[in-house]
C-alpha positions in Angstrom: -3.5 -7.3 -30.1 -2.0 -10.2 -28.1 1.0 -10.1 -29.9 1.8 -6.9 -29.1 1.1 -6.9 -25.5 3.6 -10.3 -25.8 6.3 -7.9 -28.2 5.9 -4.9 -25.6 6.6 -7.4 -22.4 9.4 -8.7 -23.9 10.9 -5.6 -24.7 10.9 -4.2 -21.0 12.3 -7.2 -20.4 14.9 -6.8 -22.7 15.4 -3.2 -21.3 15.9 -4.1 -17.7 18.1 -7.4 -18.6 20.5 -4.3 -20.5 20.4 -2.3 -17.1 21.2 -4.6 -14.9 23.6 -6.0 -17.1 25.0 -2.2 -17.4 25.0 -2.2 -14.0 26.8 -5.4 -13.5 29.5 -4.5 -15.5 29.9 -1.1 -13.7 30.1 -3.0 -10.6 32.6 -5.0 -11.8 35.3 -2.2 -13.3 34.7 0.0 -10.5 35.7 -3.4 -7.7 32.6 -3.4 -6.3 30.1 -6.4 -5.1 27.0 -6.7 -7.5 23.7 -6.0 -5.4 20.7 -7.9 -6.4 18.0 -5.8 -7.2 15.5 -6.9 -4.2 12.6 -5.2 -2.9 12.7 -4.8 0.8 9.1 -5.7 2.2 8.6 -6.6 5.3 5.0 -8.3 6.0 5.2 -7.3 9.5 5.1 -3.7 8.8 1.8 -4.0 6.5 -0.2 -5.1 9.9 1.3 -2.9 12.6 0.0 -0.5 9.4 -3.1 -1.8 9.4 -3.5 -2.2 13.0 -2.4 1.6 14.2 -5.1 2.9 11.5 -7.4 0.9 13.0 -6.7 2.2 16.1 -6.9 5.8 15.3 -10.5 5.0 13.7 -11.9 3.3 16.7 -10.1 6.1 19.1 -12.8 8.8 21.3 -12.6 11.6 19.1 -13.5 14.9 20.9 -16.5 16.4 21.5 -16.1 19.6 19.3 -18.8 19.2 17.5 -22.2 20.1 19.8 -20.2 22.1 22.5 -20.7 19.8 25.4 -22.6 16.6 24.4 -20.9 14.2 22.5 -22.0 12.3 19.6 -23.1 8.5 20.4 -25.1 6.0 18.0 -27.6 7.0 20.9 -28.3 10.7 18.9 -29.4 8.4 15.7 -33.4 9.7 15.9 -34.5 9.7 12.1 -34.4 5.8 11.3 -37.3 3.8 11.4 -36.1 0.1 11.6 -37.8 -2.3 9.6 -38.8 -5.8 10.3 -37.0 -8.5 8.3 -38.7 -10.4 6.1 
């Protein structure tokens, strides 16, 4: 089982060394500059992500739901606390 997992990783490796190859070669008959493959992340974005979701979940939401009052943690009548052991 191993050794096929190692067989099928080295494969797709030896399939995307062909493409870029390929692809290096194209770029050179053709006169253009060979691009790295990169992946363009930016970390920054991730938080201003994170952080604008958060916002929209901790946002007033309207009060469409009982006609005129609004749903607080106030409304919360059916839970009996407990006393902690």
């Amino acid at each position: 089982m191993g050794a096929v997992l190692f067989l099928s990783l080295v494969a797709a490796a030896a399939v995307l060394a062909l493409l870029w190859g390929v692809r290096a070669l194209w770029a050179r008959l053709t006169g253009r500059p060979v691009v790295p493959w990169a992946m363009r992340m930016d970390p920054r974005s991730g938080w201003s992500t994170v952080y604008r979701s958060t916002a929209r979940w901790t946002a007033q939401a309207p009060s469409t739901q009982r006609g005129a009052e609004a749903a607080t943690v106030h409304d919360i009548t059916d839970v009996v606390p407990r006393e902690i052991r």
